[in-house]
C-alpha positions in Angstrom: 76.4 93.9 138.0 73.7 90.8 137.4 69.8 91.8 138.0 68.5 88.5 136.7 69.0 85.2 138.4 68.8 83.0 134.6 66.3 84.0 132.0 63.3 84.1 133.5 63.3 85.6 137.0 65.2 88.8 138.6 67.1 88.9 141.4 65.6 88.5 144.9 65.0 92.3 146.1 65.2 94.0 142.4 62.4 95.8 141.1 62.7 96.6 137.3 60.9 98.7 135.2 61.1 98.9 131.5 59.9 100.4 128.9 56.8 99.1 126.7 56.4 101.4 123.9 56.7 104.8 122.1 53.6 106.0 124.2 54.6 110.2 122.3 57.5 111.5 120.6 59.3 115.0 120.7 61.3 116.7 117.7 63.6 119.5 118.2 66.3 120.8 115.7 68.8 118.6 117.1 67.1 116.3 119.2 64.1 113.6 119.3 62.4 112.5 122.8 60.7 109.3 123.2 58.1 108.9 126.4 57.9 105.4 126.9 55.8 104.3 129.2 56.5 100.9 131.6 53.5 99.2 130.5 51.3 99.4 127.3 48.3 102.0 127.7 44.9 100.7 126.7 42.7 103.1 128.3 43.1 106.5 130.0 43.0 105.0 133.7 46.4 102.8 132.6 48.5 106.3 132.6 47.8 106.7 136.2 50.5 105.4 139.0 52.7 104.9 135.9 56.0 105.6 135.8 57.3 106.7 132.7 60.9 106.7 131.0 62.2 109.6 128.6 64.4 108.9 125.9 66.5 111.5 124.2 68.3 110.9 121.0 71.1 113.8 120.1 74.3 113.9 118.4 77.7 115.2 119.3 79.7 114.2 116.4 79.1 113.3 112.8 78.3 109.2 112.9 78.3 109.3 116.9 74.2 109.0 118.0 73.7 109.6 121.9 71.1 107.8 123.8 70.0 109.5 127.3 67.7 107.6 129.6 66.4 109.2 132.6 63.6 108.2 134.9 63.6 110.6 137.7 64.9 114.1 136.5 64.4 116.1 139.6 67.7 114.9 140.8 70.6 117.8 141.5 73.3 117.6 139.0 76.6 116.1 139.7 79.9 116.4 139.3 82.3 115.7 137.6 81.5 115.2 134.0 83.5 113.9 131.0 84.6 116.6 129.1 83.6 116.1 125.2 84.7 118.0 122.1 80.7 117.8 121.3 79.7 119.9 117.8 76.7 121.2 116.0 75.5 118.3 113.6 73.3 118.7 111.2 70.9 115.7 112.0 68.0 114.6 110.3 64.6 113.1 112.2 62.0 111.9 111.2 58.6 110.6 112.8 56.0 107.8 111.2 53.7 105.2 111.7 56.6 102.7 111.7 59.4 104.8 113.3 60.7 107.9 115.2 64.2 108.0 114.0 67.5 110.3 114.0 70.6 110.5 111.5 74.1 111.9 112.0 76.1 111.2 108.9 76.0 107.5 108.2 74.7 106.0 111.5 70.9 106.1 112.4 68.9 105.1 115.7 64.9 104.1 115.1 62.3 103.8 117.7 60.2 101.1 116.5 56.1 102.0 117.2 55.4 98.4 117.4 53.7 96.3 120.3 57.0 95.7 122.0 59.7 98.1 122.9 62.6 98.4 120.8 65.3 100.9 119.2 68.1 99.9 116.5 71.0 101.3 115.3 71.6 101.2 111.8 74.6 102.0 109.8 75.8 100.8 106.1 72.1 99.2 105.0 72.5 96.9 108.1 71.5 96.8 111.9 74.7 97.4 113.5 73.4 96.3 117.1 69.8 96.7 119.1 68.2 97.3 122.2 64.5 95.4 122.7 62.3 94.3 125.4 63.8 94.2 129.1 66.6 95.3 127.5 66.8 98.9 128.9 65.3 99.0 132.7 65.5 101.2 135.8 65.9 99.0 138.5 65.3 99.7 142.5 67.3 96.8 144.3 67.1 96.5 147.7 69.7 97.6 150.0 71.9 98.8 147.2 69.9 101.8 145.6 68.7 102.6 142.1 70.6 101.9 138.8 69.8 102.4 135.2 70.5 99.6 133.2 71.2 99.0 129.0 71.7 95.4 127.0 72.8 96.0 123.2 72.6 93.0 121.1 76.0 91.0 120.3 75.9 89.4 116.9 77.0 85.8 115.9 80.8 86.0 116.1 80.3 89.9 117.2 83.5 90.6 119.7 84.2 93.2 122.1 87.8 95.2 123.1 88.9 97.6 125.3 87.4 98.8 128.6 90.5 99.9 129.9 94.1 98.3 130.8 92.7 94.9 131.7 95.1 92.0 132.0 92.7 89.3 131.8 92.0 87.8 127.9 92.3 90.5 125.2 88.6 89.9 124.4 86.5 90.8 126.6 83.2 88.3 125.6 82.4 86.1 128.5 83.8 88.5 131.0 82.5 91.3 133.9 84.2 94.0 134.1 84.0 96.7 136.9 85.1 100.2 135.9 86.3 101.3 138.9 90.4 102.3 139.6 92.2 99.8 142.3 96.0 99.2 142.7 96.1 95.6 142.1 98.9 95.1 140.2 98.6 93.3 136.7 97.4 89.7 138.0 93.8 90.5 138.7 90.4 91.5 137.1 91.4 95.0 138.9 92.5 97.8 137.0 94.3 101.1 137.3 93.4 102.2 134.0 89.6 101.9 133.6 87.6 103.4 130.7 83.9 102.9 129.9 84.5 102.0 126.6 84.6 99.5 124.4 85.3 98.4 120.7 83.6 95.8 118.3 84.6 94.3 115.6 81.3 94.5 114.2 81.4 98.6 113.2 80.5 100.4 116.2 81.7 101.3 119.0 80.5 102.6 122.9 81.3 105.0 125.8 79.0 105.1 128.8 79.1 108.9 129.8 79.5 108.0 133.1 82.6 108.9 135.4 81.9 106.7 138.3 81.5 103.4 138.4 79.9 101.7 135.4 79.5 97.7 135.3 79.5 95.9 132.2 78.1 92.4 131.5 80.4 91.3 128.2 77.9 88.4 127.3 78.1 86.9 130.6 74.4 88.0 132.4 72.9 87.9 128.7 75.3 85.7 126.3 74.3 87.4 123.1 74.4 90.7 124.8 76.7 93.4 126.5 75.1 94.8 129.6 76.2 97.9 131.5 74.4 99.6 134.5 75.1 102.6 136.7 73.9 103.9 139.9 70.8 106.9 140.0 67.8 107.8 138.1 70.1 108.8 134.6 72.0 106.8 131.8 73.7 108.2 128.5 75.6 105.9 125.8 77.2 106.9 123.0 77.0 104.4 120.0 79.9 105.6 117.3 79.9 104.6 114.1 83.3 103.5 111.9 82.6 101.4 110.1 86.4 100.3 110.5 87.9 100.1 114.0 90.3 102.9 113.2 87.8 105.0 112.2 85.4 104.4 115.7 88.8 104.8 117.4 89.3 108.9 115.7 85.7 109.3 116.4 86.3 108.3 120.0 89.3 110.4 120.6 88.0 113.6 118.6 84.8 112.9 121.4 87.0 112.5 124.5 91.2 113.7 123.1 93.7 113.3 121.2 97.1 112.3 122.9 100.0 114.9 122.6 102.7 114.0 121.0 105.8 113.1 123.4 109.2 114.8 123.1 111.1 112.5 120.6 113.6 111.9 123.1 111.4 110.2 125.3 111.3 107.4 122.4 114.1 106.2 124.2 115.3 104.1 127.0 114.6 104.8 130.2 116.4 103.3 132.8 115.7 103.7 136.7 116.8 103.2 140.2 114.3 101.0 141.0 112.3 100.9 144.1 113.5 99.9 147.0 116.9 99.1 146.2 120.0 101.7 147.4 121.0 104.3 145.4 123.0 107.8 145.3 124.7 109.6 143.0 127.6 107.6 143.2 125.1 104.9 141.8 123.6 106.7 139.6 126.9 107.4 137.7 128.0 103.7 137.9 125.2 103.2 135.9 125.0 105.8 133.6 128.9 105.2 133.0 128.2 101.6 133.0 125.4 101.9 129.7 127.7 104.3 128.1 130.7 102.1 128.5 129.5 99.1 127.0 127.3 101.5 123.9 124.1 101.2 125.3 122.3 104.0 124.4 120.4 106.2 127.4 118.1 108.8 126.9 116.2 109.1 130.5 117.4 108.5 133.6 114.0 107.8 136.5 114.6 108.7 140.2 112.3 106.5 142.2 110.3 107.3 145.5 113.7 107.5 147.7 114.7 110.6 146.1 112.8 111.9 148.5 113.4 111.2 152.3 111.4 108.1 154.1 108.1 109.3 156.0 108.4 112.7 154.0 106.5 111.6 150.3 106.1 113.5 148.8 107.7 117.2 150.0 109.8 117.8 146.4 112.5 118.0 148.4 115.7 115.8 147.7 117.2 113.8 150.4 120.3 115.1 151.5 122.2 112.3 153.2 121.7 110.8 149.3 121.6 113.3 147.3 123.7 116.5 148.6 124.1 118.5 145.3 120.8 118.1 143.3 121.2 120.8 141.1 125.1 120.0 140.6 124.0 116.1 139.9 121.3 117.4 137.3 123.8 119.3 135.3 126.3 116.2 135.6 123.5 114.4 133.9 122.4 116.8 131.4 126.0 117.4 130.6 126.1 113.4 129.7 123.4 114.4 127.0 120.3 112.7 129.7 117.3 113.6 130.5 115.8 113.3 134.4 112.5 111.9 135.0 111.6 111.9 139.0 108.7 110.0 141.1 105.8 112.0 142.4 101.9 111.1 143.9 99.2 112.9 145.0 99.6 111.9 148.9 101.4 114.6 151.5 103.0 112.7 154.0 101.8 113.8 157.7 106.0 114.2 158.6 106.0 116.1 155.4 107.0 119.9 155.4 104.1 120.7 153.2 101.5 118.9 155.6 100.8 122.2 157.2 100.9 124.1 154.7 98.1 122.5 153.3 95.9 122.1 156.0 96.2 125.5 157.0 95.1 126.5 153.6 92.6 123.9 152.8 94.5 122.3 150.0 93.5 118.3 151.1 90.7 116.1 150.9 88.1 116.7 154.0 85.6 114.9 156.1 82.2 115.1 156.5 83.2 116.3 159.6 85.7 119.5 158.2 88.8 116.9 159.4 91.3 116.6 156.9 90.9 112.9 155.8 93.8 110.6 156.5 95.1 107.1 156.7 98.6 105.1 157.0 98.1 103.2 154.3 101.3 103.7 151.8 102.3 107.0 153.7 102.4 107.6 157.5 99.1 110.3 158.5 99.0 110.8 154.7 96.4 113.5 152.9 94.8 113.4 149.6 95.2 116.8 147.4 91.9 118.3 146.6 92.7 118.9 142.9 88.9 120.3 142.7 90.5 123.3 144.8 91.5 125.6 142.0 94.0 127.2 145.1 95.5 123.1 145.8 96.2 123.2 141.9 97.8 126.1 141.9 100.2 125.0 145.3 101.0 121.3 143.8 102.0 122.9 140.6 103.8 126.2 142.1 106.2 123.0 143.5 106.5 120.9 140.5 108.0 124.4 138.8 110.7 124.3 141.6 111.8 120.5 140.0 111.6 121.8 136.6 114.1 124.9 137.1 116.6 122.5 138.8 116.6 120.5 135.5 114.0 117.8 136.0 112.3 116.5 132.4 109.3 114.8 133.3 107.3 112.8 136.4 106.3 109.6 137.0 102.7 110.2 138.6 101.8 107.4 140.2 99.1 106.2 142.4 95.7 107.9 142.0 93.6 105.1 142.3 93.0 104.6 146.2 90.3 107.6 146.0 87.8 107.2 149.5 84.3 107.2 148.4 82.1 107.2 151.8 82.5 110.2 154.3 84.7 112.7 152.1 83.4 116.3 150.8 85.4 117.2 148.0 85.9 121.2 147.9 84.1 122.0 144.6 81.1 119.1 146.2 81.9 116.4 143.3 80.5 113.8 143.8 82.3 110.6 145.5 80.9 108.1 143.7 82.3 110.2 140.6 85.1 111.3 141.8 86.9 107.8 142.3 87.6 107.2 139.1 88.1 110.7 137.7 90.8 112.0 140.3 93.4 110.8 138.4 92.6 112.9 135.6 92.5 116.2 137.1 96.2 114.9 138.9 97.6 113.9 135.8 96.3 117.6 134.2 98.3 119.2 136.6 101.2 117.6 136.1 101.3 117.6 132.4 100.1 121.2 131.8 102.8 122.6 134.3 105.1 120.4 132.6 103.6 121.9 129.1 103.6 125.4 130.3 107.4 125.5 131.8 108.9 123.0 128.8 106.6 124.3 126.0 104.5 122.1 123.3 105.6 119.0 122.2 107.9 118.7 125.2 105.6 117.2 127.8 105.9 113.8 128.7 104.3 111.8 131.9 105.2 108.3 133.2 101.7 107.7 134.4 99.5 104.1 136.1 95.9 105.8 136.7 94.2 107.2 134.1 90.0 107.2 133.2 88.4 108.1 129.5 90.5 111.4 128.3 93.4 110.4 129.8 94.9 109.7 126.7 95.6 113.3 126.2 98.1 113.1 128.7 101.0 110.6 127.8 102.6 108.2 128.5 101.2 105.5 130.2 102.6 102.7 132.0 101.5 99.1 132.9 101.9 99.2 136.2 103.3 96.6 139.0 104.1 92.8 137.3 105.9 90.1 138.3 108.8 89.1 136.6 107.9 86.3 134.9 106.6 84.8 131.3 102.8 85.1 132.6 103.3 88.5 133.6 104.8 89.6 130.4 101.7 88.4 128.4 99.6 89.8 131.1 101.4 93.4 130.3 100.9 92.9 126.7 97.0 92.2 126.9 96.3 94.8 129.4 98.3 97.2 126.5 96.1 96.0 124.0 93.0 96.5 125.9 94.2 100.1 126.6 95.5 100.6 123.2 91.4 99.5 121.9 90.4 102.4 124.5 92.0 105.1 122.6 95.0 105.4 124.3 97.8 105.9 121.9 101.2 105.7 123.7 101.8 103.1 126.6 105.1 101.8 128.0 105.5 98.7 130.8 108.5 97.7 133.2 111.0 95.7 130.8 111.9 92.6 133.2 108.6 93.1 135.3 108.7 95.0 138.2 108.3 92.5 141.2 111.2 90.0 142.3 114.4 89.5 140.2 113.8 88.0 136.9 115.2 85.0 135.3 117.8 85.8 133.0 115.5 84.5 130.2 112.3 86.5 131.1 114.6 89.4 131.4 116.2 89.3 128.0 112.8 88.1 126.0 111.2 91.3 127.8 113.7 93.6 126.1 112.4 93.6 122.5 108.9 94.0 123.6 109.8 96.6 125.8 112.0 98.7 123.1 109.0 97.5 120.7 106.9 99.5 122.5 106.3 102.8 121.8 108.2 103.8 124.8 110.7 102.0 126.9 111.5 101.6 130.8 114.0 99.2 132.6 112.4 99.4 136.2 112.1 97.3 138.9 111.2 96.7 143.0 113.5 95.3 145.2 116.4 94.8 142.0 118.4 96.8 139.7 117.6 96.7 135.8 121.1 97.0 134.4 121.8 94.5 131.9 125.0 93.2 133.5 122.9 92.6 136.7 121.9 89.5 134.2 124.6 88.6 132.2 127.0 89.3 129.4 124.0 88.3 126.6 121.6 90.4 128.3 124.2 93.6 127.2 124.0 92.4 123.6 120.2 92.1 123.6 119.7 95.5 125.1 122.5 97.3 122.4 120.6 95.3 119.7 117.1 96.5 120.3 117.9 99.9 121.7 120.2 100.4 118.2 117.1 99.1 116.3 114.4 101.0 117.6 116.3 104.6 117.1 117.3 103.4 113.7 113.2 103.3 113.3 112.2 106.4 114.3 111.8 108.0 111.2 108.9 105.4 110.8 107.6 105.1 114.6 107.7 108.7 115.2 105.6 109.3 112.7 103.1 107.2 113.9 103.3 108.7 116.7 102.7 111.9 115.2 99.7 110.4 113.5 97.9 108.9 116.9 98.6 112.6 118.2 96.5 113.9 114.8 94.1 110.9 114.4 93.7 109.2 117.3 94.7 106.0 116.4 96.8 104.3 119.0 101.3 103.1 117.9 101.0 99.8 119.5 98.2 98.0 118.2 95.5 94.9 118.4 95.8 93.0 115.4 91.9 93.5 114.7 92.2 97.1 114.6 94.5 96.8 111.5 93.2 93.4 110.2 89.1 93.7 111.0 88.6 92.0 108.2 90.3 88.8 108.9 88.1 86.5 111.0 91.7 84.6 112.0 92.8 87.9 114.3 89.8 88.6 116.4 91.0 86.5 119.5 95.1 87.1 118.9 96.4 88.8 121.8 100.1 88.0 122.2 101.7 90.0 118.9 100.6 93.5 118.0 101.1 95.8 115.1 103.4 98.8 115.8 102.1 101.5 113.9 100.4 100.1 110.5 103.2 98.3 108.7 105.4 96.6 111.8 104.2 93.4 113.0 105.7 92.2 116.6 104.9 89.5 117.8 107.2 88.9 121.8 108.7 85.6 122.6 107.3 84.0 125.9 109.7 81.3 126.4 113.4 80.7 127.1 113.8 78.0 124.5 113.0 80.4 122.0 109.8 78.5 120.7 107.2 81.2 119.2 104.0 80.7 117.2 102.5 83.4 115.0 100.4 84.7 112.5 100.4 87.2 109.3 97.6 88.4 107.7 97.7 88.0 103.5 101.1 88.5 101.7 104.8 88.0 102.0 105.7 89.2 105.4 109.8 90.1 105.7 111.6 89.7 109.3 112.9 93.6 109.6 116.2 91.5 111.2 117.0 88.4 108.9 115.1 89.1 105.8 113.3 85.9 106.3 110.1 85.9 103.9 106.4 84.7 105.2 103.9 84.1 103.4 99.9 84.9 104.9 97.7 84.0 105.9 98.9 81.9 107.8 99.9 80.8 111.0 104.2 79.9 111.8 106.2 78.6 114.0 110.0 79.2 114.9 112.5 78.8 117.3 114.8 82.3 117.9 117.7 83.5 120.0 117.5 85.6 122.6 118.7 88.8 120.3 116.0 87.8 117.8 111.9 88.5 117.4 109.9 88.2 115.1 109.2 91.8 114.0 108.3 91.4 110.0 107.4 94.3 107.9 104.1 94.5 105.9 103.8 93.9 102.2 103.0 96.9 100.4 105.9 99.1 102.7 108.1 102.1 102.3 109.6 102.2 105.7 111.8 105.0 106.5 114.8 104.2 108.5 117.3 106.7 109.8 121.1 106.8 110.0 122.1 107.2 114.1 121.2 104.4 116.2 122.7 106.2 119.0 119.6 108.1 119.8 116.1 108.6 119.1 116.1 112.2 118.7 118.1 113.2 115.6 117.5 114.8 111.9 115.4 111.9 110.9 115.3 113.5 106.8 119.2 113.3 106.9 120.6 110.6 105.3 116.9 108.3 105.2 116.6 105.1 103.8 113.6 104.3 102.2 113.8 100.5 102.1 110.9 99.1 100.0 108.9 95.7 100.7 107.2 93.5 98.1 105.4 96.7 96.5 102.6 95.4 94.1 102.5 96.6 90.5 100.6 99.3 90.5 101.7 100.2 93.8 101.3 104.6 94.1 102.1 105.6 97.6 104.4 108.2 99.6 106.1 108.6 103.0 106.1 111.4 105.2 109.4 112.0 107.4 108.9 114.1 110.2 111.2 116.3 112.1 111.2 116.1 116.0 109.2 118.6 116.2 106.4 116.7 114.3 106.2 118.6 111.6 106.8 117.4 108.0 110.1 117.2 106.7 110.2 115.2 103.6 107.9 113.4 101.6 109.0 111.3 98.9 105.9 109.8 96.5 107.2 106.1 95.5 105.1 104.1 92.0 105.7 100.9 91.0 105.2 100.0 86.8 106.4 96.3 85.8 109.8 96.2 86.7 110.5 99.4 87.9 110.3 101.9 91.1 110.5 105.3 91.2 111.1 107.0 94.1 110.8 110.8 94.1 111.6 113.7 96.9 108.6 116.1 96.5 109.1 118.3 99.4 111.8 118.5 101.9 115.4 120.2 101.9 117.9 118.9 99.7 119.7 115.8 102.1 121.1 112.7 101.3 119.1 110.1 100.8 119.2 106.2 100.4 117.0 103.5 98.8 117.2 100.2 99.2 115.0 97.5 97.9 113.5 95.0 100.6 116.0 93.9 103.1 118.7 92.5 101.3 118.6 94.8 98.7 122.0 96.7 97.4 121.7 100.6 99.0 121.9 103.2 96.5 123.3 106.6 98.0 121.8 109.8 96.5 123.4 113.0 96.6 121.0 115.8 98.5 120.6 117.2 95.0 119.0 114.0 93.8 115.6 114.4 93.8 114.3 111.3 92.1 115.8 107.5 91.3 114.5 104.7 89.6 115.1 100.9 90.9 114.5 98.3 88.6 113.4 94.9 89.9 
């Protein structure tokens, strides 16, 4: 949102105020409070008609420094907050002629007590960014309300990430972004996935602890700044220190959550009904038979809406002209070694047989009025849920149970984003302005914890669009609705990256696109990007997904990446379990592994899949691909091709090629089924080893699918030889193999230790 029209002059109709000094300053144990008046004080009479701005400086987190700016503080509190994993910090403060500072760990904010206005942060010996004069301002503007308002300094060649799942370019400088959930599909500045925080590349990161909706000015109002203003009288910002952006990204998530870590066997592919397309169980086994005859591995079959009757969404119930024998076709399924994932939202259909049920109880959204609020928009006389209604989560829950004993896996929630604002009371009295953006939290909570409480730990998984700032402990996310087409595969991609910079660590997008049939091209360039993902869906609209839908190739490329990714999973699951530990995301940005390299900051259409994958998608059907690796000799994980970094290259692949190069420096664990993802991952390993320095003193953990650890092996490199040593773990078979063309030596499960000699 812009206040200023240009440098010099505001807005016609806003009013600002700003602070003018450190007029009095406030220690506490844990806490220092600047008064800052909004002009300077000469005499006595000047603090008269004044209005005057506190400033509280705290600390929630070792390196994390909170600023809180209020104006008016008679206001009632509202609802809902963020919930953060805030601890006691030992902080130090200090107060002097120069400064009134605060210190957690390595990151410190000053108050300067000069003539003009103006707090740092500092971190490392250097100003990390700053806030001066008319920087920070409550501002009255006419017609619209009051807002609180912050601009932090952007240094030369300072770049900023994240805000959400936005599908616009990958950095965000230049841009405004809105923080506010809308179903708009992956072609627009909207988002369904919006998170008031972003990442730098310049040691710091921030999160506006603000629910509702926040607007940011990404150098666009001021170029050399980043603006971001709420509505009211209040405004806390949290500025978190890394310095690395892995390290402000497990500061983030130990602030706001850590992601569970997803059943292994939702690693796999998913395939779907689609939309609106027909489907029964006689389809359903076509298609399941189908993958299975032509060895395409399937680990989750998705029922779409329909699985429910027209006009009813949602009512749990199965439709019976479709789907007769529910429970019988769930066995058939599991009995085919599947898991069932099924469509759900938080709308009751008016024709629904749960509409009444909810009324009479008080379980939906109402009007200022006591009416339950309604509309025909996506459901005929549909209601909203009232997850603030302790009783309404109880209900929605009490029928997800019901799915769960029949044999149903895991739920797509989808929607959450349409949330009314004006003329709503919420039953708890959350505010609406709030409560927009954090609905979809408290629906995807539901969800997952029923999910977690009935399946048990480790077993959860969600197929979610809307999510806000802590959503990430609830996975998996999706991309939402894209065309089918080359633009809208590289709009998917950015909008993952964008999410992945937000601290989300798992996310997953419609392999084809889901609008319109795709081009046989699009659809079998999508398919190692999508199995490249950390999770994997074939979905679509009006169109089946099925390989053979496409063509003959399209089969190969599918069996080719689906084989390679479970062969993988040793590697990518742990990963995964290390975003569920540390908070750092599977899929992601180049600048969050490569900070360092000035070459990466604006790269936005190849990613890193955990630390030591590099993929980089092919957006064209010739087969004509540019990309870049960082220092080193890169090695293509399918050819054995060597590239050399930094550098930028250029190739032209098939369609059952990508480039998808492992790091220098790697011991990458690969496993011995490609039939699934969820298997004994320690059981006959290969430890293939890539361009290891001399020197080189390392290890590799092997998890089991529970996420535990089940081997380790400690791998050292002197002159010309490697050896490679089981330290824990039970006695398995084991292979090593030395980069990619290397001759595999099989070790006997009492072989605890091999040497390879260059």
């Amino acid at each position: 949102m812009k206040f200023s029209n240009g440098y010099w002059r505001m807005r016609d109709g806003v009013s600002p105020l700003y602070p003018m000094e450190v007029r009095d300053v406030q220690v506490a144990p844990d806490a220092l409070t600047v008064y800052a008046p909004t002009k300077r004080i000469v005499t006595r009479g000047d603090t008269l008609n004044l209005p005057l701005l506190t400033v509280r400086a705290s600390s929630p987190a070792p390196g994390v420094i909170s600023i809180k700016t209020t104006h008016f503080a008679g206001r009632r509190p509202r609802t809902p907050e963020f919930s953060l994993n805030a601890a006691e910090v030992a902080v130090e403060i200090s107060d002097d002629e120069q400064f009134a500072s605060l210190t957690s760990g390595d990151l410190t904010v000053r108050f300067h007590k000069g003539d003009q206005w103006k707090l740092d942060f500092v971190a490392d010996g250097r100003v990390l960014t700053s806030s001066g004069y008319k920087n920070l301002a409550a501002l009255d503007v006419d017609g619209e309300g009051s807002f609180m308002r912050e601009q932090l300094l952007l240094g030369v060649g300072d770049t900023v990430y994240g805000l959400g799942e936005r599908f616009g370019p990958f950095a965000k400088n230049g841009q405004v972004v809105d923080i506010w959930q809308e179903d708009g599909g992956t072609s627009s500045e909207q988002a369904y996935k919006n998170v008031p925080f972003y990442l730098t590349n310049a040691g710091y990161g921030v999160f506006v602890n603000h629910p509702g909706g926040v607007s940011f000015e990404v150098a666009s109002e001021s170029v050399s700044r980043v603006g971001f203003s709420v509505p009211g009288q209040e405004l806390e910002y949290l500025v978190i220190h890394g310095p690395t952006p892995k390290e402000i990204l497990r500061r983030y998530t130990a602030l706001t959550g850590r992601p569970a870590l997803p059943p292994a066997w939702s690693f796999g592919l998913w395939l779907s009904t689609s939309f609106t397309t027909d489907y029964d169980e006689e389809t359903v086994n076509k298609f399941v038979s189908g993958m299975a005859d032509r060895d395409l591995p399937l680990s989750v079959f998705h029922f779409d809406c329909f699985w429910m009757r027209e006009f009813h969404w949602t009512d749990f119930e199965w439709d019976p002209k479709v789907f007769p024998d529910p429970a019988g076709m769930l066995k058939r399924l599991k009995d085919r070694g599947l898991r069932v994932c099924v469509w759900l939202n938080p709308y009751i259909a008016q024709r629904s047989v749960l509409f009444e049920e909810g009324v009479a109880n008080g379980y939906f959204l109402k009007t200022t009025d006591g009416d339950v609020w309604q509309w025909d928009l996506w459901q005929a006389g549909m209601a909203l849920v009232d997850f603030t209604n302790p009783e309404a989560r109880t209900w929605y829950a009490s029928k997800l149970r019901g799915l769960l004993e029949q044999g149903v896996d895991a739920f797509k929630t989808d929607f959450g984003e349409r949330i009314p604002v004006r003329g709503v009371v919420w039953h708890d009295g959350s505010d609406t302005e709030r409560m927009h953006n954090y609905y979809t939290h408290l629906y995807n909570k539901v969800v997952f914890d029923v999910l977690e409480e009935v399946r048990g730990k480790n077993e959860a998984v969600l197929f979610a669009r809307s999510a806000t700032a802590g959503g990430q402990m609830f996975p998996v996310h999706w991309g939402g609705d894209c065309e089918s087409t080359f633009e809208a595969m590289a709009e998917s991609l950015r909008g993952g990256l964008s999410l992945s910079a937000s601290g989300f660590g798992f996310w997953s997008h419609d392999m084809g696109g889901f609008e319109g049939k795709p081009h046989p091209a699009v659809f079998k360039r999508w398919i190692p990007f999508g199995l490249l993902s950390s999770h994997s869906r074939l979905h679509g609209s009006q169109s089946y997904r099925v390989p053979w839908e496409f063509d003959e190739e399209a089969v190969d490329v599918l069996r080719t990446f689906t084989k390679l990714k479970a062969r993988i999973m040793p590697y990518l699951f742990g990963q995964a379990v290390a975003a569920h530990e540390q908070g750092v995301p599977v899929m992601r940005p180049m600048v969050v592994e490569f900070p360092e390299d000035l070459a990466v900051t604006h790269v936005e259409r190849q990613y890193m899949l955990g630390d030591s994958l590099l993929v980089a998608p092919v957006f064209s059907e010739g087969g004509d691909t540019t990309f870049y690796t960082p220092a080193g000799s890169w090695t293509h994980l399918q050819t054995g091709e060597e590239f050399t970094g930094p550098g930028w290259h250029r190739r032209t692949v098939g369609f059952g090629e990508v480039p998808v190069l492992v790091r220098p420096g790697t011991v990458l664990a690969l496993g011995d089924v490609d039939d699934r993802p969820d298997y004994e991952y320690a059981r006959g390993v290969t430890l293939a080893l890539y361009a290891l320095p001399d020197g080189f003193d390392g290890s590799v953990s092997v998890p089991a699918i529970d996420g535990t650890e089940a081997a380790r092996f400690s791998v050292a490199r002197s002159g010309d030889a490697i050896t490679v040593t089981r330290e824990s773990g039970a006695a398995l078979p084991w292979r090593v193999r030395l980069g990619h063309a290397g001759a595999v030596v099989d070790l006997a499960a009492e072989t605890s230790s091999h040497v390879v000699t260059l």
